[in-house]
C-alpha positions as CSV (number, residue, x, y, z in Angstrom):
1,X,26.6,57.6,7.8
2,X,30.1,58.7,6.5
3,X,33.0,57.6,9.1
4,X,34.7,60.4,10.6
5,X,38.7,60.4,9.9
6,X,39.0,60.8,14.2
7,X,39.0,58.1,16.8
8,X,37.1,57.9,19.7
9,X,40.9,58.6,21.4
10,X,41.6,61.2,19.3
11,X,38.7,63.3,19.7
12,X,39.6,62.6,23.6
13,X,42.6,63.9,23.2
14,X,41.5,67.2,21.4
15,X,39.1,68.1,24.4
16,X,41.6,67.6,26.9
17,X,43.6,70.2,25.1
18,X,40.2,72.5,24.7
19,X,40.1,72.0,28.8
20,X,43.4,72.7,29.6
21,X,43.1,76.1,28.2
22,X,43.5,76.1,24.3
23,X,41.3,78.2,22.0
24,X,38.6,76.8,19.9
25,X,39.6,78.5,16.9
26,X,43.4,77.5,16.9
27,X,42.1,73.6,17.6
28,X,39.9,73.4,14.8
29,X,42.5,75.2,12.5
30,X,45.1,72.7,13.8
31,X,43.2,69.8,13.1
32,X,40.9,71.1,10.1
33,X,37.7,70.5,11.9
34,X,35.0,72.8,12.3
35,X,33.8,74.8,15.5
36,X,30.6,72.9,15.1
37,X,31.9,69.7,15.1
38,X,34.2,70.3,18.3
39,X,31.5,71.7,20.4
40,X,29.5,68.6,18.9
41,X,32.1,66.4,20.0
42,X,32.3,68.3,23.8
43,X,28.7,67.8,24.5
44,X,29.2,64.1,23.7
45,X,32.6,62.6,24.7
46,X,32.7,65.6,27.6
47,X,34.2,64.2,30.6
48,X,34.8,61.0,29.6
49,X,38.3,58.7,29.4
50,X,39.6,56.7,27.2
51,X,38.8,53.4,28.9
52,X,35.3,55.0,29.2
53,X,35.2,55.2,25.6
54,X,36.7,51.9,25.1
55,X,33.7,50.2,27.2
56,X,30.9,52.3,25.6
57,X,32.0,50.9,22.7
58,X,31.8,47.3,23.9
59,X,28.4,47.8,25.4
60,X,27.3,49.4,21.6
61,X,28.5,46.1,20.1
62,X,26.7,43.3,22.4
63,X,23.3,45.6,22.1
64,X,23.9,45.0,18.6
65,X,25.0,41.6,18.8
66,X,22.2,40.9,21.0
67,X,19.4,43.0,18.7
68,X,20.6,40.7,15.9
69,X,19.6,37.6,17.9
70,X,16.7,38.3,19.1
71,X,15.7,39.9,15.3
72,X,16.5,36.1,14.1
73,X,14.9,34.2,17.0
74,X,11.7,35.9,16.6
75,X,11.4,35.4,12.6
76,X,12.5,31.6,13.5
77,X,9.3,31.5,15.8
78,X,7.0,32.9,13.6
79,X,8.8,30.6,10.3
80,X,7.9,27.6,13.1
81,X,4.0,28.6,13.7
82,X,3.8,29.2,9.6
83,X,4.9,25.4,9.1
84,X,3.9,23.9,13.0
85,X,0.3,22.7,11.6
86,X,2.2,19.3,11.3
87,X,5.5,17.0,11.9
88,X,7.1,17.4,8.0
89,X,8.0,13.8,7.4
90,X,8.1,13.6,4.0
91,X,11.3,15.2,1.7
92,X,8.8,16.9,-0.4
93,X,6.9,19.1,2.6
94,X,10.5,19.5,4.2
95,X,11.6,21.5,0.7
96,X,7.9,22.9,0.6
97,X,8.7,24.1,3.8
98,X,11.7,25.9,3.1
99,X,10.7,27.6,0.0
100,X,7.7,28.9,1.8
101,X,9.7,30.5,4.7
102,X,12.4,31.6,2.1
103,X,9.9,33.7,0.4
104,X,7.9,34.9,3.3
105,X,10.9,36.4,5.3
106,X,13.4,36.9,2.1
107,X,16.2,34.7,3.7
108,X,18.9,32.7,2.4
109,X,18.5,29.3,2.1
110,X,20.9,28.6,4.6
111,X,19.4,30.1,7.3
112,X,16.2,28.6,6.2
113,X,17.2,25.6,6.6
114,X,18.4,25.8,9.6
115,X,14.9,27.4,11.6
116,X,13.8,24.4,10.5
117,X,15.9,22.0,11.1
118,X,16.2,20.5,7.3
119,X,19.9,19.4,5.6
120,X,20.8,21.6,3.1
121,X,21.3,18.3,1.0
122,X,17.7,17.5,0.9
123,X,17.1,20.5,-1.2
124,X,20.1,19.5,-4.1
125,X,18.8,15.3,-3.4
126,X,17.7,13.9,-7.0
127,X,16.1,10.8,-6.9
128,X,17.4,7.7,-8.9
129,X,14.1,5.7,-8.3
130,X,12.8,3.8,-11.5
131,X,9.7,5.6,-12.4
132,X,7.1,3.3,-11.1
133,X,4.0,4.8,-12.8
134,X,3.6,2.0,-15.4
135,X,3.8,-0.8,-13.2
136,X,1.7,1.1,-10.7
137,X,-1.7,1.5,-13.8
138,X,-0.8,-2.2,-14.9
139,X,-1.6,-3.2,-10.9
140,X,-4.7,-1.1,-10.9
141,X,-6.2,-2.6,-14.0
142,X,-5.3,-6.4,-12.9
143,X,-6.8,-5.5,-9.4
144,X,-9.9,-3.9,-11.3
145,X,-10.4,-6.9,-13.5
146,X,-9.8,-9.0,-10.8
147,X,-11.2,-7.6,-7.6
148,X,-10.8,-10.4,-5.3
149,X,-7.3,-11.4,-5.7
150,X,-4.5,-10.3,-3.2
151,X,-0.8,-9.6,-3.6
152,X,0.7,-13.0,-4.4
153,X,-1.9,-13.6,-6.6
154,X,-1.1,-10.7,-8.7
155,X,2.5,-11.3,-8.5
156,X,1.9,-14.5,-10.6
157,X,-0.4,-12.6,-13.1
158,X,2.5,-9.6,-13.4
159,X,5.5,-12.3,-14.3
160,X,2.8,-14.1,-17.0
161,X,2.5,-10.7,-18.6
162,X,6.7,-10.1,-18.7
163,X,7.0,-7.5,-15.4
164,X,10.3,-8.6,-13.7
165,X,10.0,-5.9,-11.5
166,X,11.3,-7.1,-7.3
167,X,7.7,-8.4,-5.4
168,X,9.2,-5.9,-2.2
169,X,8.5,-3.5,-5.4
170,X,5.2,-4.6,-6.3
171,X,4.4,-4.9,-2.6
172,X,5.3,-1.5,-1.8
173,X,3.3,0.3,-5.1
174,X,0.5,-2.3,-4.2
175,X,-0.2,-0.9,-1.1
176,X,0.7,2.7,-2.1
177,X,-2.2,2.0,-4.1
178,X,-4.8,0.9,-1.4
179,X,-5.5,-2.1,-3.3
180,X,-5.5,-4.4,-0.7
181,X,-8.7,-6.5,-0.5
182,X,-10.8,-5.9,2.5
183,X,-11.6,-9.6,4.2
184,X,-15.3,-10.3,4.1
185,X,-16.6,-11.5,7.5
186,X,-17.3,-15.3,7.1
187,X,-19.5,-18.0,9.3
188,X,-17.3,-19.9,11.3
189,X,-17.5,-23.3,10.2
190,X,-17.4,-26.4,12.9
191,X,-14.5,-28.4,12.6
192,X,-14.3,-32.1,12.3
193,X,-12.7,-34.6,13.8
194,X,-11.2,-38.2,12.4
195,X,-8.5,-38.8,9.7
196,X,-8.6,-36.6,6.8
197,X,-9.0,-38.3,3.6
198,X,-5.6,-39.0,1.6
199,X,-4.8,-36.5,-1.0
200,X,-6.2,-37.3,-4.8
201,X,-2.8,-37.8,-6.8
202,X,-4.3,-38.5,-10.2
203,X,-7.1,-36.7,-12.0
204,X,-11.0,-38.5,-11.7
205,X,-9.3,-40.0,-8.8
206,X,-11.8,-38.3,-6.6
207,X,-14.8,-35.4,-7.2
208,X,-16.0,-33.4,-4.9
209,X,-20.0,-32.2,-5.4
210,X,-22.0,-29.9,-3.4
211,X,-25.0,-26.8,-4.1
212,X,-24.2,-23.2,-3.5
213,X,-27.6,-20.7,-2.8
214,X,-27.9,-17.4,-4.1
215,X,-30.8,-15.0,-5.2
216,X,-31.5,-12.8,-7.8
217,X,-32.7,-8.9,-7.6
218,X,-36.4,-9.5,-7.4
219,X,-35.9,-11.8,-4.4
220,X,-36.4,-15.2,-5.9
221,X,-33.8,-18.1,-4.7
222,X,-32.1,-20.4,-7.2
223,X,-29.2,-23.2,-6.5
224,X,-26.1,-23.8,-8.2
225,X,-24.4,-27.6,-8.9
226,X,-20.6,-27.5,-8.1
227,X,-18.3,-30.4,-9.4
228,X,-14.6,-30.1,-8.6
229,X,-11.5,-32.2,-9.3
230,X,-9.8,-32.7,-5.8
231,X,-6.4,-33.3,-8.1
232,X,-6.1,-31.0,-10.5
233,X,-8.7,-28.4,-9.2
234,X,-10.7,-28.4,-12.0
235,X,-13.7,-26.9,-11.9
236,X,-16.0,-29.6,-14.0
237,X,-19.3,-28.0,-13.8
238,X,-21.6,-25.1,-12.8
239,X,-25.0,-25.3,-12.6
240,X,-27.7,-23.0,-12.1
241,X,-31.6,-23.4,-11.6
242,X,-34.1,-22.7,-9.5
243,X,-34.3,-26.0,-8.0
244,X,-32.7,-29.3,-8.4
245,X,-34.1,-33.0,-8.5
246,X,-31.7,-36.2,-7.8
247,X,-32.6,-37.1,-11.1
248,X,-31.3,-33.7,-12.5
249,X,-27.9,-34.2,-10.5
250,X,-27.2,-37.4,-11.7
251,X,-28.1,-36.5,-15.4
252,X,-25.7,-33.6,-14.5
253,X,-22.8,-36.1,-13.0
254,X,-23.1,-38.5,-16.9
255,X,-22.9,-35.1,-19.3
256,X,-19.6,-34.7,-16.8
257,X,-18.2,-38.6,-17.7
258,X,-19.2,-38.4,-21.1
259,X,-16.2,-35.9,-21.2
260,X,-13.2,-37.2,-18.7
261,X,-14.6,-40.5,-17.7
262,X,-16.4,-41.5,-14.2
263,X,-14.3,-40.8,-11.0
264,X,-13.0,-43.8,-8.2
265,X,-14.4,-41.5,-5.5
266,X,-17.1,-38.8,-4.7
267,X,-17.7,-36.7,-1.9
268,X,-20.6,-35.4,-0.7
269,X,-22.3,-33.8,1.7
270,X,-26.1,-35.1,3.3
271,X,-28.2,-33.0,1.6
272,X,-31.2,-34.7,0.4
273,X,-30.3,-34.5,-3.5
274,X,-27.2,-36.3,-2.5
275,X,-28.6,-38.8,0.0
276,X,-30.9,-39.6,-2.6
277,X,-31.9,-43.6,-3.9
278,X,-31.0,-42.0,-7.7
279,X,-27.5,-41.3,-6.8
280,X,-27.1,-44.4,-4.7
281,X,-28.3,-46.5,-7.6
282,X,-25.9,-44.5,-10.3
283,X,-22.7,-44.8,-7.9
284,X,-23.7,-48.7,-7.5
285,X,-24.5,-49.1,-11.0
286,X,-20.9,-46.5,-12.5
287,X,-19.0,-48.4,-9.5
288,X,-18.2,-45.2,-8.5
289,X,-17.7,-45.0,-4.5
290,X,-20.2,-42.7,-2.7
291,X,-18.7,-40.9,0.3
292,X,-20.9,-38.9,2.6
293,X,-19.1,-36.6,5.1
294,X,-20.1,-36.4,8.7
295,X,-23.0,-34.2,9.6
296,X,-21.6,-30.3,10.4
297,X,-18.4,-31.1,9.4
298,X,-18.1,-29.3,6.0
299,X,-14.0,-29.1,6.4
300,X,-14.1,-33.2,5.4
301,X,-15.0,-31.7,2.0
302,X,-12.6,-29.0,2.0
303,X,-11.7,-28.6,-1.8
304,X,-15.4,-28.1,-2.8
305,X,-16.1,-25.7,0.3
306,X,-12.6,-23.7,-0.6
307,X,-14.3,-23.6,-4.2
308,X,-17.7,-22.3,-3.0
309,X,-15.9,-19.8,-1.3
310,X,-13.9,-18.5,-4.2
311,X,-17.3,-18.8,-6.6
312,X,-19.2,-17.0,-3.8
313,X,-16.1,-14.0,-3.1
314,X,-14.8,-13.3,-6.8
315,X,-18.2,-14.1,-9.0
316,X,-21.5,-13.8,-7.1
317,X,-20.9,-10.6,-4.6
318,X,-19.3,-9.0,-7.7
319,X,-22.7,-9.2,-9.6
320,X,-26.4,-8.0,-9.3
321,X,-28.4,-10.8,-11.2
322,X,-31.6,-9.9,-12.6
323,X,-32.4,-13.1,-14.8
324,X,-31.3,-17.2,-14.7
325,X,-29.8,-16.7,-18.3
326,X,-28.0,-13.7,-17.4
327,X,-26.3,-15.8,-14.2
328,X,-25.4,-19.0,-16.4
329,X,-23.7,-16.6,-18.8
330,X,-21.5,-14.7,-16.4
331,X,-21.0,-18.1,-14.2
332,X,-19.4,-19.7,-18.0
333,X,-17.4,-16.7,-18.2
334,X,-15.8,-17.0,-14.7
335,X,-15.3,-21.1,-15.1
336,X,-13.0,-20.4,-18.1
337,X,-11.0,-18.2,-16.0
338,X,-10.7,-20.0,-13.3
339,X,-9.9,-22.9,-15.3
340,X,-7.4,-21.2,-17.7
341,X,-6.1,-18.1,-16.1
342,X,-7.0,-17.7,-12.5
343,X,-3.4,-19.0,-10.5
344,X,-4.1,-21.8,-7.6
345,X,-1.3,-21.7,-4.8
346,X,-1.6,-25.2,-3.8
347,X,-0.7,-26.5,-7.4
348,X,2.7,-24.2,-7.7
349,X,1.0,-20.6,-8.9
350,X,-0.3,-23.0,-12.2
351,X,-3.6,-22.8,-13.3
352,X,-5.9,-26.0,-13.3
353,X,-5.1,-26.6,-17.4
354,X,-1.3,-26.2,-16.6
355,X,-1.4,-28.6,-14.0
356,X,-3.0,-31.1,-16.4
357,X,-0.5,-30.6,-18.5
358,X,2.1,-31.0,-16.6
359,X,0.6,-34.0,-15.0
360,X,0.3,-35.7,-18.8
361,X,4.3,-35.3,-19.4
362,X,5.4,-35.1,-15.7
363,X,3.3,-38.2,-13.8
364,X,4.5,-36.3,-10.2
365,X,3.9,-33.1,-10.7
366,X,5.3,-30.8,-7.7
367,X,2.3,-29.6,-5.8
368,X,2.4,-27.6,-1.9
369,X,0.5,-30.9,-0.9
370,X,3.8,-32.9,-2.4
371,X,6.2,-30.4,-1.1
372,X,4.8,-30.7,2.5
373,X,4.4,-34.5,2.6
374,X,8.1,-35.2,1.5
């Protein structure tokens, strides 16, 4: 609407003179206005002051004022009921947020941001965070190849292969991930009493043996021979069968010595293959020591049970066996990698074979066994 060239005060001014006794038509020639627009003006500033106008005026602004703010407060509710379907936590909801309210109610982004509640800086933010995407697919195919094994061990397995990323890094991608390895619910073992056994510091020092059960598909049991070095963690044989004799195991124990030589000690527990007259007569006969653990308590033969576990967790619930010959294949797989590649913490991340090989150029090798007794 076009501004008209009189004040309020002026016009007030006219119809007092219009009042008083002056003729319309010598007004509106005086001040170049039309009869129209005076009697326009009469019917609606007639009667009034000036500090009557002044007020009216005042009263026209806050109605405006107050208009305005209730215009705004009710498009900032309904902005909060578009986005109220959840707290935005993240950066990239807040500036999805925004950008939806922007263009449902044509606003500025100012006043966007601030029905929601966001910093105007979050919208401008770049991030200067190293693009994690390759180190993120090189943990999901090591956790993929390697289903069983947790953080640390992956650590290990990223620094062999050159990643130098931070391990607060590798934690925080791992579990971005959801590769953490769910804990399978294990029998709770009895625990035994007496003085533990001294820790083997030498390899063939002392052997651990013991049989691990399993099935195949069709339902038919089998047992698998278990050798371990307590030293250097080797695993020195695997076994399968359907069933074995004493006279099997100690054939089994001499295709062992014909390669590394007969052990001081060996630890067993009383099964009846290893209570047997056959391997009494082959520890007298080798001069090998036969230890038999107590009865129920499998943690005096720790290093074979620990072993048995890892066998059982990362090999045999990762398989459905349908023959014996597909089994001894898979199980000579597995013993190459646990020998060669698979990290042990108790022998400083190494592997079994690194630990030999330290062991032949270093004769005390630093082991968490070594660390803790010093």
């Amino acid at each position: 609407m076009r501004k008209s060239r009189f004040t309020e005060s002026q016009i007030v001014g006219i119809l007092k003179e219009l009042k008083v006794g002056s003729k319309a038509a010598d007004l509106c020639r005086q001040h170049g206005v039309s009869e129209a627009t005076l009697y326009s003006w009469r019917a609606k500033y007639g009667g009034l002051e000036a500090s009557d106008l002044l007020r009216l005026k005042q009263l026209e602004d806050e109605n405006r004022r107050l208009k305005k703010i209730v215009a705004d407060q009710a498009l900032n509710i309904e902005a909060l009921k578009m986005v109220a379907e959840g707290k935005l936590l993240r950066s990239a909801q807040r500036r999805a947020a925004v950008q939806a309210v922007r263009e449902r109610f044509q606003v500025a982004e100012r006043r966007g941001c601030r029905w929601l509640g966001v910093n105007r800086k979050l919208l401008h933010h770049r991030s200067r965070r190293v693009d994690e995407t390759p180190l993120r697919q090189h943990l999901e195919s090591l956790a993929l190849a390697h289903r069983r094994y947790g953080l640390p061990r992956l650590v290990v397995l990223l620094r062999r292969a050159g990643v130098r990323d931070n391990h607060k890094r590798i934690g925080r991608v791992y579990r971005a991930a959801h590769l953490q390895v769910r804990k399978r619910i294990r029998r709770k073992l009895a625990l035994g009493g007496g003085i533990p056994p001294a820790h083997a510091t030498r390899p063939n020092e002392r052997w651990s043996v013991d049989f691990i059960h399993d099935r195949l598909r069709h339902g038919r049991r089998l047992r698998m021979l278990t050798v371990v070095d307590d030293c250097t963690r080797e695993n020195l044989a695997i076994e399968a069968d359907y069933g074995f004799s004493s006279q099997r195991l100690v054939r089994s124990l001499d295709a062992i010595a014909a390669l590394r030589g007969y052990p001081s000690t060996l630890i067993a527990d009383n099964g009846p293959e290893l209570c047997s007259l056959a391997l009494l007569r082959w520890a007298q006969e080798r001069n090998v020591r036969l230890h038999h653990i107590a009865p129920g308590k499998p943690v005096q033969n720790a290093f074979i049970e620990s072993f048995n576990g890892r066998l059982r967790d990362e090999c045999l619930n990762e398989h459905d066996f349908t023959s014996l010959d597909q089994l001894r294949e898979i199980l000579t797989r597995w013993r190459a990698q646990y020998n060669t590649e698979r990290p042990h913490k108790s022998l400083g991340w190494r592997t079994p074979q690194e630990y030999v090989h330290a062991l032949t150029t270093n004769p005390v090798p630093q082991t968490l066994h070594s660390l803790v007794a010093t």
